[in-house]
PASEBA-1860 file (N, C-alpha, C; in nm, 3 decimals):
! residues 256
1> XXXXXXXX> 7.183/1.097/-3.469/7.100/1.122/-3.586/6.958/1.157/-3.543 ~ 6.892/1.285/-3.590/6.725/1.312/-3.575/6.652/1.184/-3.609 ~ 6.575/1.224/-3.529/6.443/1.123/-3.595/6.402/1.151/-3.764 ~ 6.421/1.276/-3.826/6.314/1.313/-3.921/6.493/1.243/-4.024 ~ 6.596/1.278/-3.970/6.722/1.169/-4.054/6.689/1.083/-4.107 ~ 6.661/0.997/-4.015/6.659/0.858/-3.962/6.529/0.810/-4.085 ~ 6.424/0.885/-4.058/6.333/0.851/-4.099/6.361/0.848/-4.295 ~ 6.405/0.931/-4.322/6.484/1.004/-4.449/6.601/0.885/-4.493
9> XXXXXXXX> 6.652/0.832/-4.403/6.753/0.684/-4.454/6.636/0.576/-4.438 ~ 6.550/0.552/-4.393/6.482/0.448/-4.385/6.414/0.440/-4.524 ~ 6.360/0.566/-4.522/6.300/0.576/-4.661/6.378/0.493/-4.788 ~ 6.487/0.577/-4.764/6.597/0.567/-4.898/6.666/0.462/-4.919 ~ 6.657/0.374/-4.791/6.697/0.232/-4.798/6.606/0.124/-4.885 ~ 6.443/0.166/-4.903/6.393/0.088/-5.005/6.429/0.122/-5.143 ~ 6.484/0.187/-5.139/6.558/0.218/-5.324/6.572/0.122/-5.362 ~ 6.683/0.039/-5.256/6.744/-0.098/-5.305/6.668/-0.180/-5.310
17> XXXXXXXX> 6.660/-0.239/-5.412/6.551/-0.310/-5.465/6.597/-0.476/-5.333 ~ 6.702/-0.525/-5.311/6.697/-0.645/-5.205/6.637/-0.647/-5.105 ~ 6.650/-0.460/-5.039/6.587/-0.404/-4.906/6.412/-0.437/-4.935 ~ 6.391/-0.348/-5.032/6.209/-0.404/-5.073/6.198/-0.552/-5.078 ~ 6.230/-0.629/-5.145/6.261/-0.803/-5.138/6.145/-0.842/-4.983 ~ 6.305/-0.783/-4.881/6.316/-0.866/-4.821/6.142/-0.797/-4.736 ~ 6.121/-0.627/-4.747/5.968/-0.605/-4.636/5.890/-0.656/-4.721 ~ 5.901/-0.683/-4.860/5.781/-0.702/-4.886/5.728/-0.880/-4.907
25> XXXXXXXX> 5.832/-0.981/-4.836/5.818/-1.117/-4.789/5.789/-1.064/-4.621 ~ 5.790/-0.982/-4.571/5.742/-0.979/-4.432/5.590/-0.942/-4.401 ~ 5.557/-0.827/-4.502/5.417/-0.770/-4.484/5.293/-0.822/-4.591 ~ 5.336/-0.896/-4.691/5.266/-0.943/-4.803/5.150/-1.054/-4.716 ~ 5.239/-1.137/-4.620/5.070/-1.242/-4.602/5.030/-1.141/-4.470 ~ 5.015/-1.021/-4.427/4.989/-0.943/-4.310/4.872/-0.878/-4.403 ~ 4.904/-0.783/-4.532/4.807/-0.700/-4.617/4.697/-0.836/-4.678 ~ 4.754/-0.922/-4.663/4.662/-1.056/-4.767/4.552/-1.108/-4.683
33> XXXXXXXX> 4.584/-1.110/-4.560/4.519/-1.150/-4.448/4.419/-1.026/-4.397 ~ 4.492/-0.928/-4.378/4.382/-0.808/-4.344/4.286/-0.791/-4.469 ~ 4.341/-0.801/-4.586/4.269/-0.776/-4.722/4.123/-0.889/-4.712 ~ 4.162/-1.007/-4.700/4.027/-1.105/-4.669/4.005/-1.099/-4.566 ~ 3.982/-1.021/-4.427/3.932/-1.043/-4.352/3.843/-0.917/-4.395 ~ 3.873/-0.826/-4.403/3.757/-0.667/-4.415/3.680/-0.728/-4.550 ~ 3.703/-0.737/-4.661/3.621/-0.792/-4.738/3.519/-0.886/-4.756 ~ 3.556/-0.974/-4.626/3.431/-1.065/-4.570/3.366/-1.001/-4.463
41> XXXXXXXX> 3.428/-0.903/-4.353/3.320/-0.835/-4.304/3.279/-0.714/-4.393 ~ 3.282/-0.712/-4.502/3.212/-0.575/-4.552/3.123/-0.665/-4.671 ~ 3.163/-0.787/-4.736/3.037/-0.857/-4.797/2.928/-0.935/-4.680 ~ 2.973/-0.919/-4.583/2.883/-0.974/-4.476/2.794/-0.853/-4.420 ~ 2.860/-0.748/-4.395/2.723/-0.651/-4.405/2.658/-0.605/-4.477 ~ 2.703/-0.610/-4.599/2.612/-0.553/-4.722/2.509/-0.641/-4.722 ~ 2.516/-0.772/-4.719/2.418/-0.857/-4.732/2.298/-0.893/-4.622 ~ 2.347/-0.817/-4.525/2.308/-0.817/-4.422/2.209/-0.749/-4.324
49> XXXXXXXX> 2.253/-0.641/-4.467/2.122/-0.483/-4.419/2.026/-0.488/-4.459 ~ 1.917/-0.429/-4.519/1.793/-0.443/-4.532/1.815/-0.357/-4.697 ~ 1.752/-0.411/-4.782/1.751/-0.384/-4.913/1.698/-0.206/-4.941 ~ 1.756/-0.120/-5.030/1.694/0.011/-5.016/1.520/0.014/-5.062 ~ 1.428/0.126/-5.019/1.340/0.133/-5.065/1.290/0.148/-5.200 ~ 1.383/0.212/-5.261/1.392/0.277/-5.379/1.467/0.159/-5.457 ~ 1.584/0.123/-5.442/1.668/0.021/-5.566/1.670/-0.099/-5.536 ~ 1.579/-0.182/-5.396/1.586/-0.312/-5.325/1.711/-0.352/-5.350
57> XXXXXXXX> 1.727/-0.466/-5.432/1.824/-0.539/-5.382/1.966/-0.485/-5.472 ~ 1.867/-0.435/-5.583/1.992/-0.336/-5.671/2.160/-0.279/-5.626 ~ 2.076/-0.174/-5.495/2.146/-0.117/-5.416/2.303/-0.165/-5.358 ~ 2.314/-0.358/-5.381/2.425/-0.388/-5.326/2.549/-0.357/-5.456 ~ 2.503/-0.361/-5.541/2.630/-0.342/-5.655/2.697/-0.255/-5.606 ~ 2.644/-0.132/-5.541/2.726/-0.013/-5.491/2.880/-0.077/-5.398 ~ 2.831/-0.143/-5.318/2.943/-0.195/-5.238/3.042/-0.267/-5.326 ~ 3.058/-0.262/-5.447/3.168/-0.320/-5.548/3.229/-0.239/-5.630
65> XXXXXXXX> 3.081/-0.135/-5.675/3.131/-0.063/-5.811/3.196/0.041/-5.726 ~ 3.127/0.161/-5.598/3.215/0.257/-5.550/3.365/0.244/-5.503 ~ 3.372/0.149/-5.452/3.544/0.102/-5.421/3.634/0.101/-5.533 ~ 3.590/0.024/-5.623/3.637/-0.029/-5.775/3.667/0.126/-5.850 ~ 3.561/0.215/-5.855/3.578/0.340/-5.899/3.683/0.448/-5.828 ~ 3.679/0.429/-5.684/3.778/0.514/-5.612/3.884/0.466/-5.656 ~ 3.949/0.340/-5.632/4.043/0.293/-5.623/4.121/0.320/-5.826 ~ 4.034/0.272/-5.928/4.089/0.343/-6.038/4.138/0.447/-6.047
73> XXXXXXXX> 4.085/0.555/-5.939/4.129/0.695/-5.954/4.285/0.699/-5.826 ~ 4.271/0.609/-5.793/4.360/0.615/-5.615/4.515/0.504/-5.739 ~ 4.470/0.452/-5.775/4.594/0.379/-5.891/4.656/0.475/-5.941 ~ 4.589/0.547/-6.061/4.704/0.635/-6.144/4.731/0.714/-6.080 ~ 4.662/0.785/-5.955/4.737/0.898/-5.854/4.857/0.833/-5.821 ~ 4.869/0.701/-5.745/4.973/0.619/-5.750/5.137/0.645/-5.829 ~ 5.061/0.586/-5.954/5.115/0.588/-6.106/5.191/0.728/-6.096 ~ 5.106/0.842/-6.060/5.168/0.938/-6.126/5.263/1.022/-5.985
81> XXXXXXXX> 5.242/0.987/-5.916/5.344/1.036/-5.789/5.454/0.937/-5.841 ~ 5.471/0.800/-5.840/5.582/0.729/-5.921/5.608/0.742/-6.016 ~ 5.578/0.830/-6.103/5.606/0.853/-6.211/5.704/1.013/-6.187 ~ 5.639/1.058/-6.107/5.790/1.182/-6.013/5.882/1.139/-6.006 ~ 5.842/1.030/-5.896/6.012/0.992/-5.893/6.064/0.944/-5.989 ~ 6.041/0.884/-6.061/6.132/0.842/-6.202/6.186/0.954/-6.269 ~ 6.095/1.082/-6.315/6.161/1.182/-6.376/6.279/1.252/-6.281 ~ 6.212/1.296/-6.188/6.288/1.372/-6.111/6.375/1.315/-6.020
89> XXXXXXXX> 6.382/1.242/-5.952/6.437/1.131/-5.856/6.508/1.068/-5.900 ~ 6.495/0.973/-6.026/6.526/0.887/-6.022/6.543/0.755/-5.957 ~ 6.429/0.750/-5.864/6.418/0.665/-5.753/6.423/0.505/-5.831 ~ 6.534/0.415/-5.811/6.532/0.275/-5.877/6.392/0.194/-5.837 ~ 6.314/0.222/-5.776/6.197/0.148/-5.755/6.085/0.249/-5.832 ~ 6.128/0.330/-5.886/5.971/0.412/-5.902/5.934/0.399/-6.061 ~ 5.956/0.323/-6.180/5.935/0.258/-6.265/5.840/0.121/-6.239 ~ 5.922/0.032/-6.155/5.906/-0.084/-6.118/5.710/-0.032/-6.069
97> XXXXXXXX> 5.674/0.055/-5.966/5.617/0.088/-5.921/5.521/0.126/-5.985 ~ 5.524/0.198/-6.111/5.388/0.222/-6.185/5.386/0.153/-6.293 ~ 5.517/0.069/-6.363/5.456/-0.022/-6.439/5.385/-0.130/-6.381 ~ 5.425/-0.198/-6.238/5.327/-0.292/-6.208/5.162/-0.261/-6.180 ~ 5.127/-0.137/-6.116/5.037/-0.062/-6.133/4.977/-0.048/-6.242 ~ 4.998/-0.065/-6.342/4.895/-0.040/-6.482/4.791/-0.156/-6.465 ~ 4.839/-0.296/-6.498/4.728/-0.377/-6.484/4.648/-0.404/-6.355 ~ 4.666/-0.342/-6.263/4.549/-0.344/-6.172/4.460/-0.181/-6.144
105> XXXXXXXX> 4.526/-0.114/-6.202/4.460/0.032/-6.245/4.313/-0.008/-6.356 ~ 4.392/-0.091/-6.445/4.277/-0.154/-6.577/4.147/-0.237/-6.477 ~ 4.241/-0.346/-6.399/4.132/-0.430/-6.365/4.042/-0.340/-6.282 ~ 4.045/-0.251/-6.163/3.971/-0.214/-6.098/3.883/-0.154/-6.191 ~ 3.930/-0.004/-6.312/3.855/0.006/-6.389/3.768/-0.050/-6.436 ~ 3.784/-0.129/-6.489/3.709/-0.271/-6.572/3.611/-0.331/-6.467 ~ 3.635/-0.308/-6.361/3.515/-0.370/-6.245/3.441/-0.235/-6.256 ~ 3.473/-0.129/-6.231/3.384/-0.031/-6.194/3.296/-0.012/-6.281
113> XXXXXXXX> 3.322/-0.002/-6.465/3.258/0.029/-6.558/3.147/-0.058/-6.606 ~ 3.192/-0.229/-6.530/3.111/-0.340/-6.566/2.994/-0.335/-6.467 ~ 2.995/-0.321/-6.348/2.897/-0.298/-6.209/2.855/-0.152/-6.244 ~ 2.900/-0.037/-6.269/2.852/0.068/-6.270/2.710/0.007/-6.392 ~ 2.780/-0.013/-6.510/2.632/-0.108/-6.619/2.551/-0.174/-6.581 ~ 2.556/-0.274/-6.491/2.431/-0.340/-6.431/2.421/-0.267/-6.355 ~ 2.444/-0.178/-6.255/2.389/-0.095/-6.187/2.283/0.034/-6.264 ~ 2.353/0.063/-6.379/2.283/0.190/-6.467/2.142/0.093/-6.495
121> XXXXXXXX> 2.156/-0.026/-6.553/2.025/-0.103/-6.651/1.926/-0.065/-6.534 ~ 1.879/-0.112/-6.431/1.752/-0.086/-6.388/1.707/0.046/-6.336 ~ 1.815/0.133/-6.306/1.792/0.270/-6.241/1.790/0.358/-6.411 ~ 1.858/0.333/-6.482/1.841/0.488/-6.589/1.773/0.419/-6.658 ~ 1.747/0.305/-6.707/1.670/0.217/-6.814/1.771/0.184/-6.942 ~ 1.873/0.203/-6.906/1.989/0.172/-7.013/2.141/0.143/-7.006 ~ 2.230/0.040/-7.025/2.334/0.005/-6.989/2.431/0.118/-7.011 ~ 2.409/0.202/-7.075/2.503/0.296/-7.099/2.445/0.461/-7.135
129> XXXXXXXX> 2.541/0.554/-7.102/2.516/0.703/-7.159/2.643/0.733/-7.151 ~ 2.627/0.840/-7.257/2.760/0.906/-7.303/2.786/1.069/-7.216 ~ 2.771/1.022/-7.079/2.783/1.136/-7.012/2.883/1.165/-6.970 ~ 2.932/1.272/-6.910/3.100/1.343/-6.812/3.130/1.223/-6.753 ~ 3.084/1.157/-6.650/3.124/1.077/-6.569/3.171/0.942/-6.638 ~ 3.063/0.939/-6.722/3.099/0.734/-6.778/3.198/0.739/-6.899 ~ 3.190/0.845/-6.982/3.295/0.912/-7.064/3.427/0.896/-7.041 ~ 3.469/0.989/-6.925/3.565/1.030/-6.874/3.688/0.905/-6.821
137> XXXXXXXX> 3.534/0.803/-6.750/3.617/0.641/-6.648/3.657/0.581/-6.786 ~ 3.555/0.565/-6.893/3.621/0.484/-6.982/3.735/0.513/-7.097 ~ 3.722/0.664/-7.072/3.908/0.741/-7.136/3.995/0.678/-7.032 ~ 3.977/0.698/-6.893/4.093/0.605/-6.818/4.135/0.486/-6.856 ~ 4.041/0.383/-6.890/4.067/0.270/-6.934/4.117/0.276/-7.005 ~ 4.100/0.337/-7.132/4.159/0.323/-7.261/4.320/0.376/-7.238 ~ 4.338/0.472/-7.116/4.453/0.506/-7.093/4.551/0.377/-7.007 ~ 4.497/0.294/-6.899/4.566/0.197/-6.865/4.601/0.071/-6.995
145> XXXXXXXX> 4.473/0.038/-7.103/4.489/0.005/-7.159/4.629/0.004/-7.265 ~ 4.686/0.117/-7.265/4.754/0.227/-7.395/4.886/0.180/-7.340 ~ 4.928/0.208/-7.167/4.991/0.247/-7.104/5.089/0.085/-7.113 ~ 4.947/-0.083/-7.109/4.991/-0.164/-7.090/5.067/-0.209/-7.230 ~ 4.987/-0.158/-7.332/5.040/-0.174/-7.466/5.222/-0.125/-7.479 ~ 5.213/-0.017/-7.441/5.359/0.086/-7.442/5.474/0.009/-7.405 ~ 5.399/-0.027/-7.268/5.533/-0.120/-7.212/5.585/-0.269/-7.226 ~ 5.466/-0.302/-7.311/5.492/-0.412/-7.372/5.609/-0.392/-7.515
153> XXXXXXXX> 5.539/-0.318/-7.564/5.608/-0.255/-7.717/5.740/-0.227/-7.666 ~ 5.783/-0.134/-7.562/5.925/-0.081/-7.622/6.011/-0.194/-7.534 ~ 6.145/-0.200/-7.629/6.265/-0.302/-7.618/6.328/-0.226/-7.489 ~ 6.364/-0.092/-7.522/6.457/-0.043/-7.407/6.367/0.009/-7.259 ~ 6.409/-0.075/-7.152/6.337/-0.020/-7.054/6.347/0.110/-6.997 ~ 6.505/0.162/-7.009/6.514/0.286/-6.875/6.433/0.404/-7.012 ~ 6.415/0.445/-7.145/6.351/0.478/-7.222/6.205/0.442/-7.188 ~ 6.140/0.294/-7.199/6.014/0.337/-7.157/5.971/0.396/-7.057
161> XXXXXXXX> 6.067/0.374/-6.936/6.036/0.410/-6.815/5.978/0.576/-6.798 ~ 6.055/0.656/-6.876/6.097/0.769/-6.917/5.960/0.823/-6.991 ~ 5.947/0.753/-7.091/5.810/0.791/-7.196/5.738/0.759/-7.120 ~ 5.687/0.658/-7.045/5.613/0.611/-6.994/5.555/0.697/-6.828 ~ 5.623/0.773/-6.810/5.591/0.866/-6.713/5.582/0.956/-6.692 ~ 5.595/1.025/-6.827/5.573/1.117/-6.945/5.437/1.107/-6.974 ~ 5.396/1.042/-7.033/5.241/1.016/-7.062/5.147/1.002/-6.910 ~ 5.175/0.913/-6.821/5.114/0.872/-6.716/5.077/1.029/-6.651
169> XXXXXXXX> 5.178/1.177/-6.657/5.145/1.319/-6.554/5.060/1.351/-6.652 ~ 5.074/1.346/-6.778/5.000/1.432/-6.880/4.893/1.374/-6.898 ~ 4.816/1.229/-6.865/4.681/1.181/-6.865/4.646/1.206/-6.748 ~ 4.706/1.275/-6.642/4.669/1.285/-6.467/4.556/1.367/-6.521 ~ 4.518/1.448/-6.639/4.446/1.549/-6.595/4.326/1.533/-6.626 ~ 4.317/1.380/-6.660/4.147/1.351/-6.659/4.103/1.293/-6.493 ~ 4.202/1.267/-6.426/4.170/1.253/-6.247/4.068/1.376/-6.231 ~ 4.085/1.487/-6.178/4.015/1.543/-6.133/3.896/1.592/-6.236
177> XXXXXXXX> 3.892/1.557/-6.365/3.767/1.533/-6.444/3.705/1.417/-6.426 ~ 3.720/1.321/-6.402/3.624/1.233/-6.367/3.570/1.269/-6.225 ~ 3.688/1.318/-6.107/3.629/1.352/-5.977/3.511/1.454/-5.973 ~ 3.511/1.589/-6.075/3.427/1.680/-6.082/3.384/1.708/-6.166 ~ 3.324/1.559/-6.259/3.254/1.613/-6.410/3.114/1.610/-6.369 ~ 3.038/1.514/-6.261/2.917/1.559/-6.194/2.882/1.673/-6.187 ~ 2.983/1.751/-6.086/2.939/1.899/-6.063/2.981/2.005/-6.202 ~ 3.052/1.978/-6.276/3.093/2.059/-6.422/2.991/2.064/-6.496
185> XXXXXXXX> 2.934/1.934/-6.553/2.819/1.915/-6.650/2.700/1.844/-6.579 ~ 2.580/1.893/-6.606/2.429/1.774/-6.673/2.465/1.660/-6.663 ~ 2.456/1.536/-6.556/2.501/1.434/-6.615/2.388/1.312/-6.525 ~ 2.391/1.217/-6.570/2.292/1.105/-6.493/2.365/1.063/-6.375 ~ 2.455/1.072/-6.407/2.540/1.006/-6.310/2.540/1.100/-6.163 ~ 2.505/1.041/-6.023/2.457/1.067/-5.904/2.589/1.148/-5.844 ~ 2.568/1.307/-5.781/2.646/1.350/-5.736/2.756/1.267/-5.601 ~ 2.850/1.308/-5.537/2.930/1.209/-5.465/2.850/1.246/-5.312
193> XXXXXXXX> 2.809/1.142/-5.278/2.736/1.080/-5.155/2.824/1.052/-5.022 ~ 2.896/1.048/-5.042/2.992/0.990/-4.932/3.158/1.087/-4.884 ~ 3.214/1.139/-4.982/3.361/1.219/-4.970/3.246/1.397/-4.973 ~ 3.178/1.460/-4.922/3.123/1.589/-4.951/3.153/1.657/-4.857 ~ 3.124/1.826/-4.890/3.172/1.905/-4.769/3.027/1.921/-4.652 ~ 2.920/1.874/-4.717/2.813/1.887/-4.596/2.787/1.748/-4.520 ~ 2.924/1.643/-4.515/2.873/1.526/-4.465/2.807/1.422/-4.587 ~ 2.828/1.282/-4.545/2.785/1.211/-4.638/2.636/1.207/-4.606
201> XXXXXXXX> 2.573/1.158/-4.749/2.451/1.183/-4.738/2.362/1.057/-4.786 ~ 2.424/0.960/-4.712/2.381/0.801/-4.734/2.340/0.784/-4.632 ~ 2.275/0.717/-4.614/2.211/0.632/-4.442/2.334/0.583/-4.363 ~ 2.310/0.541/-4.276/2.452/0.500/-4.198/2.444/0.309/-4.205 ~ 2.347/0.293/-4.232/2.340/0.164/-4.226/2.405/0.074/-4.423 ~ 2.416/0.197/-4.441/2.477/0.162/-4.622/2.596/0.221/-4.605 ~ 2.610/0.309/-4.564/2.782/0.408/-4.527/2.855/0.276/-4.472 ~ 2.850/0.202/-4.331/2.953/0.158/-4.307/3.011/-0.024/-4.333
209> XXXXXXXX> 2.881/-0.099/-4.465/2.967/-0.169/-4.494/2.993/-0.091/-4.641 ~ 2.977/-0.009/-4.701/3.034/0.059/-4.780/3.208/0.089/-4.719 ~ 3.209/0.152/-4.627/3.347/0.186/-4.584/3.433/0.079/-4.580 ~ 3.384/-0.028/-4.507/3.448/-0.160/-4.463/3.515/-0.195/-4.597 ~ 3.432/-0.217/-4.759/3.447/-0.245/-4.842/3.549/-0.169/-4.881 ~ 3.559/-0.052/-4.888/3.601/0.032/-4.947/3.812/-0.003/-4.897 ~ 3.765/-0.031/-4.775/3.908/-0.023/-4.732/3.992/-0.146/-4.772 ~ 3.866/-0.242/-4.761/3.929/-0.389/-4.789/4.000/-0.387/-4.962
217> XXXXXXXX> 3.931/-0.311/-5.020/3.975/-0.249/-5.165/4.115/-0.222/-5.168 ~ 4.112/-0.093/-5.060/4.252/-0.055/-5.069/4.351/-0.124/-5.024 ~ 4.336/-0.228/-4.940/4.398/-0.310/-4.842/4.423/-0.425/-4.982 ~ 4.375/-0.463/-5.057/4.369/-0.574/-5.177/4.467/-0.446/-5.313 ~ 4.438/-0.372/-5.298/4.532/-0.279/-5.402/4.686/-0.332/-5.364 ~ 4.722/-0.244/-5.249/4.820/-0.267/-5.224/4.899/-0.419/-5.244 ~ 4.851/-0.473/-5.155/4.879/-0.640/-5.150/4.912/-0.661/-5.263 ~ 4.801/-0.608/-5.401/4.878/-0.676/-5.556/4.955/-0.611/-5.572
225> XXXXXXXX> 4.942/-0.448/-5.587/5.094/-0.372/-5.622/5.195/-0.440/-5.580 ~ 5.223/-0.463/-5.404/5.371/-0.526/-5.362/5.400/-0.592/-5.406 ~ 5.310/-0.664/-5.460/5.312/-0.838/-5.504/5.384/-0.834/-5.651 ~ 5.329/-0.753/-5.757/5.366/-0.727/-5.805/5.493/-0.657/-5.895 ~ 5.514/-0.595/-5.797/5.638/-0.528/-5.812/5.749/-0.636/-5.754 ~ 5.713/-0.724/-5.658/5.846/-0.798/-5.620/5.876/-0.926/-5.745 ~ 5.745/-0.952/-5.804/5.728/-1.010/-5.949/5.819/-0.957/-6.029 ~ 5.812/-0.800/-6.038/5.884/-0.758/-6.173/6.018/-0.737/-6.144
233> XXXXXXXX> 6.036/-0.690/-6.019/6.203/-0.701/-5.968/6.237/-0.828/-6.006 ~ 6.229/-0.960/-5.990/6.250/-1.097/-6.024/6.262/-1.084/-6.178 ~ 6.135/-1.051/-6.233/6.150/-1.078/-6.392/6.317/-1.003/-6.454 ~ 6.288/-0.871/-6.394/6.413/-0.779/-6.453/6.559/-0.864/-6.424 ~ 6.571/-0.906/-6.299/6.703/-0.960/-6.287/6.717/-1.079/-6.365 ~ 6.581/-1.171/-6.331/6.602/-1.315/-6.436/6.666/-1.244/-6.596 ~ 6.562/-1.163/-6.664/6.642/-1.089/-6.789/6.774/-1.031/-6.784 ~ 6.849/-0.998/-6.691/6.947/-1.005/-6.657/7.049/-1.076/-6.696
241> XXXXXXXX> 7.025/-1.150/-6.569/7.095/-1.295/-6.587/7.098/-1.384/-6.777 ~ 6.977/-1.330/-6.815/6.971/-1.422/-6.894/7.091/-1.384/-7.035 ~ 7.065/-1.196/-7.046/7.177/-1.118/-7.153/7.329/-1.112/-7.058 ~ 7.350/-1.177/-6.938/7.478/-1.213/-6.944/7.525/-1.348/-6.959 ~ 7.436/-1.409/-6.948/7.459/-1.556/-7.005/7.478/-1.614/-7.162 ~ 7.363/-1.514/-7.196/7.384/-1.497/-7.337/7.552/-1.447/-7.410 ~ 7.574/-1.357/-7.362/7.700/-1.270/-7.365/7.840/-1.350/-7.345 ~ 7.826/-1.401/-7.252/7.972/-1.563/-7.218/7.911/-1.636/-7.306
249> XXXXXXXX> 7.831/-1.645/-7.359/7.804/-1.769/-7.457/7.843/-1.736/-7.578 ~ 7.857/-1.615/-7.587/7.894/-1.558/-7.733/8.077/-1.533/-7.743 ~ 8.086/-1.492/-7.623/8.236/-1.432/-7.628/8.259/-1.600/-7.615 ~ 8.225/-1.703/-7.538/8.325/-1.825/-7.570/8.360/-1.912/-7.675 ~ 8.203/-1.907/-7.776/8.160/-1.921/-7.890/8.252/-1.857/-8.024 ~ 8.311/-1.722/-7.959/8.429/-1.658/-8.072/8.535/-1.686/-8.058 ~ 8.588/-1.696/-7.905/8.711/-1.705/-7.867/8.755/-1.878/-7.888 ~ 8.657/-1.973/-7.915/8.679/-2.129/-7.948/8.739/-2.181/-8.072
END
């Protein structure tokens, strides 16, 4: 068998939801452990640098709200590549995968929009504007919000799964509006400093516990997704178990 085979059954072996089970009791305290270790060296350098000239001590919110903001946008990208496979694939994990994803799509949101506000109060002179950028993050919300509602609401799952990833490609297309509503419109909100094509344009001494942070973010994403999802694999089978139990209880209940 090729390597690129091989690699192609390995893949396809996490379908099975026992196969995921069992990596994701192997790598869960590995991502949990790397997750608090970068996050204490990246709140240990933020605190550590010398306050900016311009926003003093202001300046550290950044190391919360920029991660918090990437990572909202790095979720429903998530969401919506799993949301492929559900239509098209049919991949048995790729439901599981962006419904557990909604509520930590919200929470990161919900961090970014809350720190981005105390961050706006002393630099624009106001907790809020109704510009491209702050607009746009808080239509996301309202979309994780919508998304958590949906799947609460409907009874039949392989149907929500279905609607539900349905909606998730067709809201993709405020992603790259929030990524480029800076450069589209007029807006208060500070062009991107750090992902640009002329080099980032932050000091280096704010760039790299920014990065540190940033990763420990993604490193803490993950960790809940897995976590999560091995949660909802559990819940689904317990419901399971529970409408065939129900079911012998009924057929013995008639047949008595």
């Amino acid at each position: 068998m090729s390597d690129k085979s091989l690699a192609i059954t390995k893949f396809s072996d996490l379908a099975n939801p026992t196969r995921f089970l069992a990596l994701a009791s192997r790598i869960l305290p590995w991502l949990a452990a790397l997750s608090a270790l970068c996050l204490a060296a990246g709140l240990y350098m933020a605190f550590a640098t010398d306050s900016d000239y311009q926003q003093g001590n202001t300046v550290r919110i950044m190391y919360v709200h920029v991660p918090a903001a990437w990572l909202s946008m790095m979720c429903y990208t998530v969401m919506a590549v799993a949301a492929i496979g559900t239509l098209v694939w049919r991949h048995p994990l790729a439901d599981v995968a962006h419904k557990s994803a909604t509520p930590i799509g919200a929470a990161f949101t919900l961090i970014a929009l809350v720190t981005g506000s105390l961050w706006g109060k002393p630099m624009w002179g106001t907790w809020w504007v109704w510009d491209a950028r702050l607009t746009s993050v808080f239509i996301l919300f309202l979309m994780y919000l919508g998304l958590i509602a949906f799947n609460k609401a409907m009874d039949d799952p392989s149907r929500a799964a279905r609607v539900s990833a349905v909606l998730i490609l067709v809201g993709f297309v405020n992603i790259p509006i929030i990524k480029f509503s800076v450069e589209w419109w007029n807006t208060l909100h500070q062009p991107a400093s750090v992902l640009r094509l002329g080099g980032p344009a932050i000091a280096s001494e704010f760039l790299w516990p920014l990065l540190t942070m940033a990763i420990g973010f993604t490193l803490l994403f993950f960790t809940l997704h897995i976590a999560a999802m091995r949660n909802e694999i559990w819940r689904r089978r317990v419901s399971v178990q529970r409408r065939l139990a129900a079911r012998m209880a009924s057929r013995e209940s008639a047949t008595s």
